[in-house]
N, C-alpha and C positions, 0 to 999 in steps of 0.2 A: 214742193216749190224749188225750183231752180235761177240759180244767177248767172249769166253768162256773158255778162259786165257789167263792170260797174256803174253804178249811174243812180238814176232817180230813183223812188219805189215802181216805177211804171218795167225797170228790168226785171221782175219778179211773175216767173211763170210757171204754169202747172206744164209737169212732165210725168210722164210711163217709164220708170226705171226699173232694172228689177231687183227686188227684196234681197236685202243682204242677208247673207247668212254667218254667223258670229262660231270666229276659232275659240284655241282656248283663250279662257280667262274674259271672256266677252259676251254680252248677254244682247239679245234679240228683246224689242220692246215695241208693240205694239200700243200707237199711242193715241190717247185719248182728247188730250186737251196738250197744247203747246204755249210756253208761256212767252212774250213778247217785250224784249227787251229795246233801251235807246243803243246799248253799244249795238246792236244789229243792223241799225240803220248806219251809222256812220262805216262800218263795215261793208254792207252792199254800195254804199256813196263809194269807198276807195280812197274813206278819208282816216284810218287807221293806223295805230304804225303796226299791226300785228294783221295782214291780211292773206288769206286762204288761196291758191290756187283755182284759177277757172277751170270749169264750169265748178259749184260748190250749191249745196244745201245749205241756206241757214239755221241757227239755231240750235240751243245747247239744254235749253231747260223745256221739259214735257212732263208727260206722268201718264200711266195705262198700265197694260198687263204682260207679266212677262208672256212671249210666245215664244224664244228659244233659248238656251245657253250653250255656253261651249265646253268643252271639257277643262275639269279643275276650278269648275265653277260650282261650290255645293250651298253657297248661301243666300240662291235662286233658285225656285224652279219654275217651270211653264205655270200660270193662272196667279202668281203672287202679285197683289198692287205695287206699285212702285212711282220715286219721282225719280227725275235724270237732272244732275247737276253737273254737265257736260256730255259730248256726244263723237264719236267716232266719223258718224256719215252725216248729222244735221237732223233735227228734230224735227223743221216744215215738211211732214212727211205722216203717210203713214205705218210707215215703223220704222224707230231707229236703231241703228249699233252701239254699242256704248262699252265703254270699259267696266268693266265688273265694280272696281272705285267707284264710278260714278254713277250709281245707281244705289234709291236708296227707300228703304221699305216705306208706304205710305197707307198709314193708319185707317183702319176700313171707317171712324169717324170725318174722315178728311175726303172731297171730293176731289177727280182728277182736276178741273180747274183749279183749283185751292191748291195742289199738290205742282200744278203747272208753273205756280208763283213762288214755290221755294229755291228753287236751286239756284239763281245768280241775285231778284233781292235779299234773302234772309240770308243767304250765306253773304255778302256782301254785306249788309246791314250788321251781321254777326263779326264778323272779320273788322271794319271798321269802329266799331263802337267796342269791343269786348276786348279784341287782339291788340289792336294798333294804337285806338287813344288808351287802350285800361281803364277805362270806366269803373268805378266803384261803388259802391251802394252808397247813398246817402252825397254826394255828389249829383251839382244840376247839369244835364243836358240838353240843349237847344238841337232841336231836328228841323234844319228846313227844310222846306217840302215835304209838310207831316203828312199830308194827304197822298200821296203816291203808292206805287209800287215798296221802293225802296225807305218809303218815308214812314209809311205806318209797320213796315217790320222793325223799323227802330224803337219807335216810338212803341211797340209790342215789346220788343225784347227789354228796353230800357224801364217799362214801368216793372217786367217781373223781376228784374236784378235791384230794383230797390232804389233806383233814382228819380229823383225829382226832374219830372218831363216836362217841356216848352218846347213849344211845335208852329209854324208857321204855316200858311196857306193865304191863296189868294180870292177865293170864295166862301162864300159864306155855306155852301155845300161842304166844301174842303174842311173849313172849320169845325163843323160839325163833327166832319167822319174821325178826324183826329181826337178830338175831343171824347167821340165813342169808344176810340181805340184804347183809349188810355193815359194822354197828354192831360196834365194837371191846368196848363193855362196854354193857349193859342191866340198868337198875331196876326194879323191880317199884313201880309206885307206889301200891301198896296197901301198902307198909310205910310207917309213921308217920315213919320218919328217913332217909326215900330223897333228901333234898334235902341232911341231912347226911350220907350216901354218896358222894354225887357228889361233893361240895365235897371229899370227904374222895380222891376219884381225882385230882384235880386237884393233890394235896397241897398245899391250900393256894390253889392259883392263883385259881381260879375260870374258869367256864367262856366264849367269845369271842365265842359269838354263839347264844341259844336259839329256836328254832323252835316257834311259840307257839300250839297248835291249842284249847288252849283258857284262855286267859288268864283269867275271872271264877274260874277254880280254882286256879290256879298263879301268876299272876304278881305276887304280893306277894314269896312267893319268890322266886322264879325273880330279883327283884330283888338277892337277898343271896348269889347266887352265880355273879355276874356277876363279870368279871375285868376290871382298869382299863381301862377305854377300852371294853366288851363293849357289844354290842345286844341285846336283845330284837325278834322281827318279831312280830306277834302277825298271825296267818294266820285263828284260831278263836275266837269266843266266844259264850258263852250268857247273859249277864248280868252284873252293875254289880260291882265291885269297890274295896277299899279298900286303897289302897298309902301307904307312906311314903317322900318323895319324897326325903328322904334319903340313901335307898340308892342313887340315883341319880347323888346330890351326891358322895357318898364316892368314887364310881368313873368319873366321867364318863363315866358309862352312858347309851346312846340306849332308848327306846320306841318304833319304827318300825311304824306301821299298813299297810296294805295289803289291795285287793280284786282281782281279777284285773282288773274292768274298766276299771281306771284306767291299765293299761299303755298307754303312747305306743304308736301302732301300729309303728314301726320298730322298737323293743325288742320288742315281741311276735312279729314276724318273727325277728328274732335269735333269742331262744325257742325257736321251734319248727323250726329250722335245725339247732341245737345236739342237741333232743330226736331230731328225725329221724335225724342220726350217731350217736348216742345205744343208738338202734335198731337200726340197722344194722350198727354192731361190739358187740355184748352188752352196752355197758356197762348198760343200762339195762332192765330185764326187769320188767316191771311182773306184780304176783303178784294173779288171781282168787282173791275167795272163795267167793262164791255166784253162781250164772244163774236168773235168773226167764224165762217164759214173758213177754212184752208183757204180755197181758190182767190178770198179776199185779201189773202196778206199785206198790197200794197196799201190797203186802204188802213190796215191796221197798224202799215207804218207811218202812215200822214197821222193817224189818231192818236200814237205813241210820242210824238213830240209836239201835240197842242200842250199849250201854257193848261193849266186847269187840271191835272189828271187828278181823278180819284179811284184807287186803287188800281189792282191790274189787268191790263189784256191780254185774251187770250185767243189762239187759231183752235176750231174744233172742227176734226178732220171728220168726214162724210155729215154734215150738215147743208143743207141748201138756204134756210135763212137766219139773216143776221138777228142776233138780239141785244138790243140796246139797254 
């Protein structure tokens, strides 16, 4: 899939390029399944501050088989599983370049879709909740949008490190899937007093660290039931917001930003170390919702930012039908 401006999902079209071939230190991957992120869309939109040179391939997270490496490359070889937590040429493809970093072994229990959803939610999800707020065992966490991509790798990684999980969603689907995942108790945040429900599980406390996917909606709240010393990470957002910084002052509360690309690269290795074991003993079972065919990507960019997601989409290159 190629972008050749920016614009709606309707810029998004299949092209004949030819196969890249990886120097050293750079690994050839044949891919399987592609995974489907929101920053992707605001990136082909042109509404980024970090945006690509035209014409560009999207996309940074996939998973398949190695097919080539480059010289000085010995901890690949051709036919090893693998997921890509970033990409040289773009993942909407079928095969991408990658840097040898970014490539990373994926456990013959783990399928390539499954494997298509690590690299930017779980490491995200892992970065935000682990790195940035320091989450602690025995500390509560509230995950909005526990149903998502990014929401149930939290709410996964948060119940194995030993905290007390509270999880949001907007159906009664969503509900559920959180609930499966791992979350101790889930809001419906279509009720009007779901901020004073929570506060109200807490009895009182308030909650130690909130996981923030969409801040320009929540996080005025999200200030008022914070518990002394609590953080906010804010992972997501779609626009400008008004808070009163008070609520801050009262609790020696933190606001903590964060984008995946800012991780030091040896904390990013750490990451995906962790993720890999992760995979490997079940702790970490990353949950598909939709498969598109490659040639549909635009469609799978309109599906990527419907309200309601449960868990993640993905592009599966040489398919011809969609599966729901």
């Amino acid at each position: 899939m190629r972008v050749k401006e920016f614009g709606g999902p309707e810029v998004l079209f299949l092209e004949q390029v030819p196969t890249p071939q990886p120097r050293a230190g750079e690994v050839l991957v044949r891919i399987h399944a592609v995974g489907i992120n929101p920053v992707e869309t605001y990136i082909r939109a042109g509404k980024y501050a970090r945006l690509p040179e035209l014409p560009y391939t999207p996309g940074n997270d996939a998973a398949g088989v190695v097919e080539q490496v480059g010289t000085d490359v010995s901890e690949f070889k051709p036919g090893d599983r693998v997921y890509t937590g970033g990409s040289i040429s773009g993942t909407y493809a079928e095969f991408a370049l990658c840097k040898k970093e970014q490539v990373h072994p994926l456990p013959a229990n783990v399928s390539f879709a499954q494997g298509a959803a690590m690299g930017t939610p779980y490491a995200t999800a892992y970065r935000g909740l682990l790195q940035r707020a320091a989450a602690k065992p025995g500390e509560t966490v509230l995950v909005h949008g526990a149903s998502g991509g990014v929401g149930t790798a939290a709410v996964q990684l948060a119940r194995a490190r030993g905290l007390r999980v509270f999880g949001t969603a907007g159906s009664e689907e969503g509900i559920k899937l959180a609930r499966q995942q791992g979350a101790h108790e889930v809001f419906d945040h279509r009720a009007p007093d779901h901020f004073e429900q929570i506060m109200k599980a807490t009895s009182g406390h308030g909650v130690d660290v909130i996981v923030e996917l969409l801040a320009n909606v929540n996080l005025d709240k999200d200030l008022t039931i914070l518990a002394k010393g609590g953080r906010v990470v804010i992972i997501g957002n779609r626009g400008r917001v008004e808070i009163d910084p008070r609520d801050t002052m009262q609790r020696d509360t933190d606001v903590r930003g964060m984008i995946l690309p800012n991780t030091p690269p040896a904390e990013l290795a750490s990451i995906h170390a962790a993720l890999v074991a992760g995979l490997e003993n079940g702790t970490l079972r990353p949950v598909i919702g939709k498969e598109f065919p490659l040639g549909e990507a635009a469609q799978a960019h309109r599906t990527v930012m419907q309200p309601g997601a449960l868990g993640k989409i993905v592009l599966v290159p040489g398919t011809q039908e969609r599966k729901d």
